[in-house]
DOSE-166330 format. One record per residue (C-alpha): x, y, z; residue number from 0. Coordinates in steps of 0.02 Angstrom, whole numbers, plus 50000, padded with zeros to 5 digits. Layout:
N
{x=X, y=Y, z=Z, zalo=NUM}
...
END
This chain:
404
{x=49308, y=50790, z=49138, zalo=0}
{x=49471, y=50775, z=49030, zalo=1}
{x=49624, y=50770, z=49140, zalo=2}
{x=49767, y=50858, z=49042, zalo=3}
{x=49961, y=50838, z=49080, zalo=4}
{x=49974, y=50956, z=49200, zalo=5}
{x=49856, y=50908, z=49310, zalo=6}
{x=49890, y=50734, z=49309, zalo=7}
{x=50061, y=50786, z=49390, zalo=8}
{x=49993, y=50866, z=49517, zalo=9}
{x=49903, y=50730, z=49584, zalo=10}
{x=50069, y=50617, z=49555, zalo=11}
{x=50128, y=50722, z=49662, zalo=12}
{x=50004, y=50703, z=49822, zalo=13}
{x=50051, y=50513, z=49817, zalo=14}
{x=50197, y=50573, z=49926, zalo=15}
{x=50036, y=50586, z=50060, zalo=16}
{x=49945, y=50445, z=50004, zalo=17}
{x=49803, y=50552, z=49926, zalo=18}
{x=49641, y=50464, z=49947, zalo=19}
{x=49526, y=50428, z=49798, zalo=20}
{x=49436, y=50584, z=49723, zalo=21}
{x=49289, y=50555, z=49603, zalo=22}
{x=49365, y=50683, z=49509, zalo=23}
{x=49505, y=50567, z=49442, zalo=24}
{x=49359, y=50432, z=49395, zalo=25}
{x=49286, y=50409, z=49252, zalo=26}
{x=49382, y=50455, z=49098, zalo=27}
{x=49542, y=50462, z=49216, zalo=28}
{x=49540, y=50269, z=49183, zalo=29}
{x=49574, y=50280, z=48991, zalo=30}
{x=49743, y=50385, z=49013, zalo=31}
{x=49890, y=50282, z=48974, zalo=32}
{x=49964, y=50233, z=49118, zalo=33}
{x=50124, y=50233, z=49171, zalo=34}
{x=50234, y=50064, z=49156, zalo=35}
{x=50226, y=49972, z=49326, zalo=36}
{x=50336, y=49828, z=49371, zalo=37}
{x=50233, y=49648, z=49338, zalo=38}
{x=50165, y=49577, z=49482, zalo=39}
{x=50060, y=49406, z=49500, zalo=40}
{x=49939, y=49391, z=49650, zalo=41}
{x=49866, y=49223, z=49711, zalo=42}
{x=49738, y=49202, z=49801, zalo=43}
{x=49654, y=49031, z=49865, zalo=44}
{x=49529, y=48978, z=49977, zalo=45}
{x=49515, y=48799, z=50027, zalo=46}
{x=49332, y=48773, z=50069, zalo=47}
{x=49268, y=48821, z=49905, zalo=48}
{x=49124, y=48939, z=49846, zalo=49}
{x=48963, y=48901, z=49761, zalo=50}
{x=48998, y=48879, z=49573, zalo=51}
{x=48832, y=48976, z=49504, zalo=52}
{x=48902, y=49146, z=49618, zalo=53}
{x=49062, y=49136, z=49530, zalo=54}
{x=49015, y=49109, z=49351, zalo=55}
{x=48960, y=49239, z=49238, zalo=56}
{x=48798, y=49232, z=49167, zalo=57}
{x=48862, y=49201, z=49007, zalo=58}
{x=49020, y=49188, z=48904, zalo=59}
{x=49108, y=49328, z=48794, zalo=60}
{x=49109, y=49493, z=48839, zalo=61}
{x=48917, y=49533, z=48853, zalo=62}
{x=48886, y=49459, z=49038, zalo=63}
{x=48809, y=49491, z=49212, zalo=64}
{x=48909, y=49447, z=49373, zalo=65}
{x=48826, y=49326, z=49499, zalo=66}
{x=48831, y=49380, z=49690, zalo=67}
{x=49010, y=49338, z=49750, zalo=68}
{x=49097, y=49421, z=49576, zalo=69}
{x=48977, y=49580, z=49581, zalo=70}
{x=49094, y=49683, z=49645, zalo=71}
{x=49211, y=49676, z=49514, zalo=72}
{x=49089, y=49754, z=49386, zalo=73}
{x=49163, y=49908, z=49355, zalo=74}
{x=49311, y=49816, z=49308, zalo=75}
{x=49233, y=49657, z=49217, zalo=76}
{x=49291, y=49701, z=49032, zalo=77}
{x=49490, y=49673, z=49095, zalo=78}
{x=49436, y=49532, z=49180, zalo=79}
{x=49431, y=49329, z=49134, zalo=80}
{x=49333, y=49226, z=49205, zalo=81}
{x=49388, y=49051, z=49217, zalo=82}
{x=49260, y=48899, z=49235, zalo=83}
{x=49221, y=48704, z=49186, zalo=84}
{x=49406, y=48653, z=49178, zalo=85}
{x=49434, y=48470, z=49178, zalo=86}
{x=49592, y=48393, z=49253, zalo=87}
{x=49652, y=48227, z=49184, zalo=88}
{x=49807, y=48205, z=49286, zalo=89}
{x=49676, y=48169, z=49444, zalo=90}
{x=49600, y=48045, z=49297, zalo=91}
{x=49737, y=47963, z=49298, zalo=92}
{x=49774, y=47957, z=49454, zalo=93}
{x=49618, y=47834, z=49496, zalo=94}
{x=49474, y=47835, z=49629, zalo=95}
{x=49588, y=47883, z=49762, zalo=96}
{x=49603, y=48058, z=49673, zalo=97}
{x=49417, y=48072, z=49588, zalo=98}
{x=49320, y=48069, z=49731, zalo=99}
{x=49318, y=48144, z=49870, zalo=100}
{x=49453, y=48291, z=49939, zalo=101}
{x=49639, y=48193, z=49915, zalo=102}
{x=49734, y=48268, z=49808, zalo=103}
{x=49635, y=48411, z=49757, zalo=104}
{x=49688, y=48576, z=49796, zalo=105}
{x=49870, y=48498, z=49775, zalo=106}
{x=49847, y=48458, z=49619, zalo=107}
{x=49745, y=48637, z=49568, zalo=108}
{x=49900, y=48768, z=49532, zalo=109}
{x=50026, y=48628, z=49488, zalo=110}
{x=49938, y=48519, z=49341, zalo=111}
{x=49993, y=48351, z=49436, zalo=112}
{x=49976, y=48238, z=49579, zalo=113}
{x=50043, y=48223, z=49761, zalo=114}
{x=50224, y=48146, z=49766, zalo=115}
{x=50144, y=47992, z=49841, zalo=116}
{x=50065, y=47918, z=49663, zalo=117}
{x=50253, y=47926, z=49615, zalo=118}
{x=50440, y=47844, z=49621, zalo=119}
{x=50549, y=47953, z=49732, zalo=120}
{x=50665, y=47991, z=49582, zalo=121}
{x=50537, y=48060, z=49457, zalo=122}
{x=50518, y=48160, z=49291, zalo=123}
{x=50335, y=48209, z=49330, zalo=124}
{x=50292, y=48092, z=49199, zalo=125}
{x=50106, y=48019, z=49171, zalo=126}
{x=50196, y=47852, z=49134, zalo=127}
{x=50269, y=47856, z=49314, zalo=128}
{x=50133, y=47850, z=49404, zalo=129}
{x=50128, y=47702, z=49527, zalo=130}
{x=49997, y=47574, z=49528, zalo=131}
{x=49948, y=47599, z=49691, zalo=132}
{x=49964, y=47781, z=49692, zalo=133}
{x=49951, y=47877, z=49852, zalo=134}
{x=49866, y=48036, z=49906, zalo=135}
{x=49997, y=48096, z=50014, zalo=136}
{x=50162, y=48197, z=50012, zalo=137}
{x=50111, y=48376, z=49948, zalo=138}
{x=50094, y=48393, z=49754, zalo=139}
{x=50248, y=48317, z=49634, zalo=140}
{x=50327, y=48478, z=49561, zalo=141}
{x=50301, y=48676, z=49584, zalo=142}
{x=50155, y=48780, z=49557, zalo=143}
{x=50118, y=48890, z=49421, zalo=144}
{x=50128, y=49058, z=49525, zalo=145}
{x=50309, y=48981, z=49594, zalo=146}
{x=50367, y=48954, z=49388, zalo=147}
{x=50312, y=49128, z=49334, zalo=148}
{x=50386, y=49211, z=49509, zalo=149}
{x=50551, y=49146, z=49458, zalo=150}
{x=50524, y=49208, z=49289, zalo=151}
{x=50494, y=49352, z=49309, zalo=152}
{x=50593, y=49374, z=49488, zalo=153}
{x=50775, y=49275, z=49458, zalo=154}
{x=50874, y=49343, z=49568, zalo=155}
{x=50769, y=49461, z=49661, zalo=156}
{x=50785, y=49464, z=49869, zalo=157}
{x=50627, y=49423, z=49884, zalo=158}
{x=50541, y=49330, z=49735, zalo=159}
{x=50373, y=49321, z=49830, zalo=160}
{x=50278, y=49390, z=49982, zalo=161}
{x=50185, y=49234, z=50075, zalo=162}
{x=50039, y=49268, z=50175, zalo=163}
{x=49907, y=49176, z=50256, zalo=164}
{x=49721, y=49204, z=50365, zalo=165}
{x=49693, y=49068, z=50461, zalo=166}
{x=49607, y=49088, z=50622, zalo=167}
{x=49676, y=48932, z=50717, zalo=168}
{x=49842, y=48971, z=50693, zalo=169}
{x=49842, y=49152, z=50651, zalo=170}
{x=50018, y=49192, z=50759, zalo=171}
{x=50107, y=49070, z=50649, zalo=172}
{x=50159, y=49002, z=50499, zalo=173}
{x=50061, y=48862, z=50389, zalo=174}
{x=50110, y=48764, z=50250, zalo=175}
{x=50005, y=48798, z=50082, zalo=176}
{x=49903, y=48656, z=50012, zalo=177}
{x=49894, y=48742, z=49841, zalo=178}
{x=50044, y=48822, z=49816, zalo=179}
{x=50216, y=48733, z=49813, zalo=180}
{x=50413, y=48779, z=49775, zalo=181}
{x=50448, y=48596, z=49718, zalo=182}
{x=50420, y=48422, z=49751, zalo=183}
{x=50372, y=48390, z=49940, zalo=184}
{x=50404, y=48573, z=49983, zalo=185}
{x=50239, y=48687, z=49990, zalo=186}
{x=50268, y=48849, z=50010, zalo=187}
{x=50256, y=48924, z=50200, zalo=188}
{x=50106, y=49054, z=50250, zalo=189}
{x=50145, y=49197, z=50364, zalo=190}
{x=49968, y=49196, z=50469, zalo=191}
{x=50033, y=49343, z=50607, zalo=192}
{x=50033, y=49517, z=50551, zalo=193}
{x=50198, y=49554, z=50671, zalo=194}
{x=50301, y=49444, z=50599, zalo=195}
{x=50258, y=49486, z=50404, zalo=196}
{x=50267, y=49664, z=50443, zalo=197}
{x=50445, y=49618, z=50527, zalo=198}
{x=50483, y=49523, z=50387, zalo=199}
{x=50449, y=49642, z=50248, zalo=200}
{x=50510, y=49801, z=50317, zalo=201}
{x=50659, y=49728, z=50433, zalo=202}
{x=50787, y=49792, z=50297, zalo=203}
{x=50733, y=49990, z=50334, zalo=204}
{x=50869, y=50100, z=50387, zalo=205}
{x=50909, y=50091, z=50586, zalo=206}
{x=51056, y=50135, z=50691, zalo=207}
{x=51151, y=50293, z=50658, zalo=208}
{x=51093, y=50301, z=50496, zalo=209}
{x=50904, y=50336, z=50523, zalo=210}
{x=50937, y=50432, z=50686, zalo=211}
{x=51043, y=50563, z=50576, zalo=212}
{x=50877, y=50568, z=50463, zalo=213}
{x=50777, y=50593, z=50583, zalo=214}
{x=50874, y=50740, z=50643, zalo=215}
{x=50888, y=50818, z=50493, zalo=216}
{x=50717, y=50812, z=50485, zalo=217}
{x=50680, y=50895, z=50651, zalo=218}
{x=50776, y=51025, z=50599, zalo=219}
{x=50685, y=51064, z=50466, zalo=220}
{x=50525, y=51079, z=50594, zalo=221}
{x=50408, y=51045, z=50440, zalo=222}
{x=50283, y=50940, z=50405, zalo=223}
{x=50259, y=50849, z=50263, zalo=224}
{x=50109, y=50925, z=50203, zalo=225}
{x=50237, y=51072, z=50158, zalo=226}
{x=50328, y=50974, z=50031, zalo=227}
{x=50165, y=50969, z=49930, zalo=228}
{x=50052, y=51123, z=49992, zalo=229}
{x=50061, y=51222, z=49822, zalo=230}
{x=49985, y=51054, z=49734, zalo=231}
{x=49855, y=51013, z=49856, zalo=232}
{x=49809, y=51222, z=49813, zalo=233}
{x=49817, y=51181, z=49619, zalo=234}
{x=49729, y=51008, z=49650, zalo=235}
{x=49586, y=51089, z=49727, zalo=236}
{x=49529, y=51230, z=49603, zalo=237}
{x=49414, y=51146, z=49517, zalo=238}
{x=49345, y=51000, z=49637, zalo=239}
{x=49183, y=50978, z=49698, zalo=240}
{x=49119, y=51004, z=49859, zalo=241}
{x=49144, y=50825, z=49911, zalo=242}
{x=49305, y=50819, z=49833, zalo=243}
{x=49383, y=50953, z=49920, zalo=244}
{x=49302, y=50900, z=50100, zalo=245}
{x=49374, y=50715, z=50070, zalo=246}
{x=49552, y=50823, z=50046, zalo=247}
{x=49546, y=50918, z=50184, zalo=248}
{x=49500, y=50781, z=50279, zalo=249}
{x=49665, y=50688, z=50241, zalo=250}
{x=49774, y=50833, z=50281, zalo=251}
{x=49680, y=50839, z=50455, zalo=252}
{x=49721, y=50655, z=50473, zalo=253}
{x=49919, y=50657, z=50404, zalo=254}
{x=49941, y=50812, z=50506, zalo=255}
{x=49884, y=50727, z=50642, zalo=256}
{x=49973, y=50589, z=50628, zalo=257}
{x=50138, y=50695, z=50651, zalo=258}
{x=50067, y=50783, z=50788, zalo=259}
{x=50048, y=50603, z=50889, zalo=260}
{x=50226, y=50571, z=50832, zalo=261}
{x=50311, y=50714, z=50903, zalo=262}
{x=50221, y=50713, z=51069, zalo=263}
{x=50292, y=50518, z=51085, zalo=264}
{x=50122, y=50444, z=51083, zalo=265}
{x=50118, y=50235, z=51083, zalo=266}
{x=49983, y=50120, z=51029, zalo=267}
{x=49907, y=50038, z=51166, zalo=268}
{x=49808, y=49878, z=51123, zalo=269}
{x=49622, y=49890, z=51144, zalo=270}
{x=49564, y=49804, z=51279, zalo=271}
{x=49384, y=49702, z=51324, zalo=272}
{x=49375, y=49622, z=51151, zalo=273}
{x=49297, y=49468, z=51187, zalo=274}
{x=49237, y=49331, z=51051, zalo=275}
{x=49063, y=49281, z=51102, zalo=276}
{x=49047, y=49129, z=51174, zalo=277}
{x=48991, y=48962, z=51084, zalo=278}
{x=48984, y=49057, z=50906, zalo=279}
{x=49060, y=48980, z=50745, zalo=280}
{x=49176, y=49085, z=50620, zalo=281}
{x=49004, y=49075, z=50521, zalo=282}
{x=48904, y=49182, z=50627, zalo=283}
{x=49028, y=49303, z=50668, zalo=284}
{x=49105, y=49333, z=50497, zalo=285}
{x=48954, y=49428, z=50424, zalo=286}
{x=48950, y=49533, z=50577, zalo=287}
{x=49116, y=49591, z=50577, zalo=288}
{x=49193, y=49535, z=50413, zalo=289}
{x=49051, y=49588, z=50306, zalo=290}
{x=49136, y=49609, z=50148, zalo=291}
{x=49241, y=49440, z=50143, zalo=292}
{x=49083, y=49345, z=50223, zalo=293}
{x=49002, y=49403, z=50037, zalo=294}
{x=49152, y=49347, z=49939, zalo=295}
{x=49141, y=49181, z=50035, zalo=296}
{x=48952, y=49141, z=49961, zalo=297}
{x=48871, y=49200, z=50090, zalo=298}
{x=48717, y=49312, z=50051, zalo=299}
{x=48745, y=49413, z=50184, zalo=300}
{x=48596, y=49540, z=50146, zalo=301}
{x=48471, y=49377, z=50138, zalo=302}
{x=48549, y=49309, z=50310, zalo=303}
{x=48513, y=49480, z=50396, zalo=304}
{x=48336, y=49502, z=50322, zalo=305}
{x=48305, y=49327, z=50377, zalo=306}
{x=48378, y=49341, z=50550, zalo=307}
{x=48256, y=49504, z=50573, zalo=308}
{x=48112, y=49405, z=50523, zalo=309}
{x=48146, y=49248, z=50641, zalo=310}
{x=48152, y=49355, z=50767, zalo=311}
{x=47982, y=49443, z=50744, zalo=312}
{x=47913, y=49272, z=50703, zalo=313}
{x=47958, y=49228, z=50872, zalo=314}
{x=47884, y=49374, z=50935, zalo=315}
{x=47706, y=49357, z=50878, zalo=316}
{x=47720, y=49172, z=50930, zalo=317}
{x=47760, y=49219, z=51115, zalo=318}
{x=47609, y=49330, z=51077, zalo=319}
{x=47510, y=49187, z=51010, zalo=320}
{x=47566, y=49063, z=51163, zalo=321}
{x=47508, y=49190, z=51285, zalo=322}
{x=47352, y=49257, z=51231, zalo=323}
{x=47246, y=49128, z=51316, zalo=324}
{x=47336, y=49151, z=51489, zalo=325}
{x=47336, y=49343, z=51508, zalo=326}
{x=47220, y=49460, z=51457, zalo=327}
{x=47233, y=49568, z=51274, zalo=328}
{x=47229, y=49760, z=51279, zalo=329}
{x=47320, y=49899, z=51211, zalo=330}
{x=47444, y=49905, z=51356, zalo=331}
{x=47480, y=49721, z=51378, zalo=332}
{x=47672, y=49732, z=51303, zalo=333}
{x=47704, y=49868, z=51416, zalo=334}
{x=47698, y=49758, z=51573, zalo=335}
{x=47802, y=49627, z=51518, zalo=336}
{x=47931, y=49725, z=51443, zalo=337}
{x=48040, y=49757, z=51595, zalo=338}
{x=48016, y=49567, z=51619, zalo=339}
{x=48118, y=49534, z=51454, zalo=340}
{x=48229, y=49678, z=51476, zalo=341}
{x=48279, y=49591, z=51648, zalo=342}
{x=48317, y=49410, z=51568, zalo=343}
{x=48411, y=49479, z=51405, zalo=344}
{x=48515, y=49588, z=51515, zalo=345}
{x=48561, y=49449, z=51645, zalo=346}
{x=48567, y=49301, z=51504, zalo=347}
{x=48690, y=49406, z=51402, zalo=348}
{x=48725, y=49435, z=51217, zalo=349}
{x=48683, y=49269, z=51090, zalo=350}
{x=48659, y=49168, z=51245, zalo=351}
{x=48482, y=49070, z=51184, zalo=352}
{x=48515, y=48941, z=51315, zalo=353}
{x=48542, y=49062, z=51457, zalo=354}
{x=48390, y=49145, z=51411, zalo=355}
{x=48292, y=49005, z=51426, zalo=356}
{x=48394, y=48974, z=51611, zalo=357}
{x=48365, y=49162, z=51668, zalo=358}
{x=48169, y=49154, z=51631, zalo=359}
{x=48159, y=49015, z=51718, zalo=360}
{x=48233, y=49098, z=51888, zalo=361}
{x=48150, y=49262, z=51845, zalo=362}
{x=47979, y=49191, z=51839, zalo=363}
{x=48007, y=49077, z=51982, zalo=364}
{x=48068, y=49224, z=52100, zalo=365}
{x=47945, y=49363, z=52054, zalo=366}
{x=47787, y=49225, z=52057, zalo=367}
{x=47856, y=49169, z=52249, zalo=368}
{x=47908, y=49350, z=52302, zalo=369}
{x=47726, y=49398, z=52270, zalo=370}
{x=47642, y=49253, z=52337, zalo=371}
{x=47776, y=49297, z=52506, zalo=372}
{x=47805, y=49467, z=52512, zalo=373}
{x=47615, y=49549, z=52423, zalo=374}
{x=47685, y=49719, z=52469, zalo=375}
{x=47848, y=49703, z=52392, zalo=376}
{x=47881, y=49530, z=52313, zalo=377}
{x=47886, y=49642, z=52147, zalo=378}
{x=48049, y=49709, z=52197, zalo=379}
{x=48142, y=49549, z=52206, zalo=380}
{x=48167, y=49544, z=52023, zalo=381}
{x=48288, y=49683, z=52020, zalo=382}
{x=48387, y=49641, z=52177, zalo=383}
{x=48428, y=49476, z=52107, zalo=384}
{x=48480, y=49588, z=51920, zalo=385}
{x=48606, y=49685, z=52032, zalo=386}
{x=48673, y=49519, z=52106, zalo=387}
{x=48675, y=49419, z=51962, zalo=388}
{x=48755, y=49596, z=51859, zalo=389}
{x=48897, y=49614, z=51983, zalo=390}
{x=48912, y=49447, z=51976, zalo=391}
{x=48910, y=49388, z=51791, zalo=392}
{x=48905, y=49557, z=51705, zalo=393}
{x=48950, y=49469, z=51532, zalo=394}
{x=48781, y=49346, z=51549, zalo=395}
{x=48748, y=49202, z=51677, zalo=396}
{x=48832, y=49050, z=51573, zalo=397}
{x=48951, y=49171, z=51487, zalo=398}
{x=49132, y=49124, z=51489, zalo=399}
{x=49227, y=49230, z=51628, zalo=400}
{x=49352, y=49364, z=51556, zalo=401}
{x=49537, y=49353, z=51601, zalo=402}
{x=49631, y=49491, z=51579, zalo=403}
END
């Protein structure tokens, strides 16, 4: 579907709302010419690498396939170069100290040179400078190349760049960049907490007197700002297809009620009872929660479910296998047991193998003595000691104890 002047302003105009993406403006949308935006230069690093043949393309020019970790950018692969295979003689130079191994790697990726250790104090950068015993420490000899073209294109500007980091051991502070760098010594400094960027980049909004008379002139007003752009959203939707126009009305629902909470004074309240689980590395839980960046970290996140499914029925039919000779086989025979292994996941709690193996220990010990004891009702041990042990350790017996 061609999308002619007009209409094109009409959706310009539900930015005001943040309009969310219609499949309407897909498509041949994309060859429009758009509008001039000012120049910006993300980038992005990762320190622990990703597996070379899931970045690649398949093959060079412009007739390729995408490997795993690059797959999503399909759609978008013909404005898109792909950069592999670079050598980097200054680390040549440099010696073993910089060739093998990690020294002086990542320092040396965005700024073309080595740390400030392999030179004089007083420097010009120069390959001739380099000392004979040159070391790997210091932070890289000059700026990086996102720093040079920042000030190129940003001389003067407040704020030449916006620094921010993920790091999960220090992810309320700030941490010094091993690839990127302002100068000699002097790597540039990662924001890691989300309060203090979003303090950062926004403390320069209007307070005071100033926004309190805004604010008042907007209550006066008593309108909401779906107002300001009603007779678009009505010319936007003629036309639209069914999921089109739900996904629309949707968004009103949401921005409407958005003002709603605002007016009635409502707060955000922290969630509570959000524990990590316990004895779990950042590798386990980043395909359950961080799906998408687990992928663009290598992982094969589809392949590591699949294989996690059939583990587990693997174990299955071995328990099955183990216990065939002890206990009788008929159709019913899972049936008994399953309360049994209902009982020990529940007490052992979630990803707790070693618990497991604990709680079937003192499950089988207690219902085999309760019915060699108590013949008449030995059987109902087993649940007194799962209300004991639930009040107890409701997150799993060797769980870590929540603090609140």
């Amino acid at each position: 579907m061609r999308i002619n002047r007009r209409r094109a302003l009409i959706g310009l105009g539900g930015i005001t709302v943040g309009l969310p993406w219609l499949e309407k403006l897909d498509g041949k949308a994309l060859a429009q010419a758009a509008p001039t935006r000012p120049k910006r230069v993300i980038t992005m690093t990762y320190a622990m690498g990703t597996p070379v043949g899931q970045w690649v393309p398949s093959a060079p020019g412009a007739t390729f396939t995408l490997p795993y970790v690059t797959a999503p950018l399909e759609k978008f692969k013909s404005r898109c170069l792909f950069v592999s295979g670079l050598d980097h003689k200054m680390l040549e130079q440099g010696g073993s100290g910089f060739t093998f191994g990690h020294p002086g790697k990542q320092e040396a990726a965005l700024t073309g040179t080595l740390t400030a250790g392999a030179f004089p104090t007083n420097n010009a950068n120069n390959v001739s400078e380099i000392l004979a015993m040159p070391g790997t420490t210091g932070g890289a000899n000059a700026a990086s190349i996102e720093t040079v073209i920042g000030k190129s294109l940003f001389a003067g500007h407040a704020r030449p760049s916006v620094d921010l980091g993920v790091d999960g051991d220090q992810h309320l502070n700030k941490v010094a960049s091993g690839f990127c760098f302002e100068g000699r010594s002097a790597p540039v400094s990662m924001d890691c907490s989300p309060l203090s960027a979003f303090t950062s980049l926004f403390a320069n909004l209007p307070m005071g007197a100033q926004a309190d008379a805004a604010l008042a002139q907007l209550k006066l007003r008593n309108k909401s700002v779906l107002d300001a752009v009603r007779d678009s959203f009505a010319d936007l939707k003629v036309g639209l297809g069914g999921d089109d126009q739900r996904r629309l009305s949707e968004h009103a629902a949401r921005i409407r009620q958005v003002e709603l909470d605002m007016q009635a004074g409502a707060v955000c309240v922290p969630p509570t009872g959000i524990a990590t689980p316990a004895k779990m590395s950042m590798d386990q839980i980043a395909p359950l929660q961080i799906r998408v960046m687990a992928q663009a970290m290598g992982m094969n996140v589809p392949v590591l479910f699949s294989a996690t499914f059939a583990l587990g029925c693997g174990l299955a039919a071995l328990g099955g296998i183990l216990a065939a000779p002890m206990l009788p086989i008929e159709p019913m025979w899972p049936l008994k047991y399953l309360v049994l292994v209902l009982v020990i996941v529940a007490l052992a709690g979630h990803g707790q193998v070693t618990a497991s193996v604990a709680v079937a220990v003192i499950v089988g010990v207690v219902e085999t003595a309760g019915r060699y004891l108590f013949p008449q009702s030995g059987g109902f041990l087993i649940y007194l000691l799962l209300i004991v042990l639930m009040v107890w350790r409701p997150d799993g017996l060797l769980a870590r104890r929540r603090t609140t």
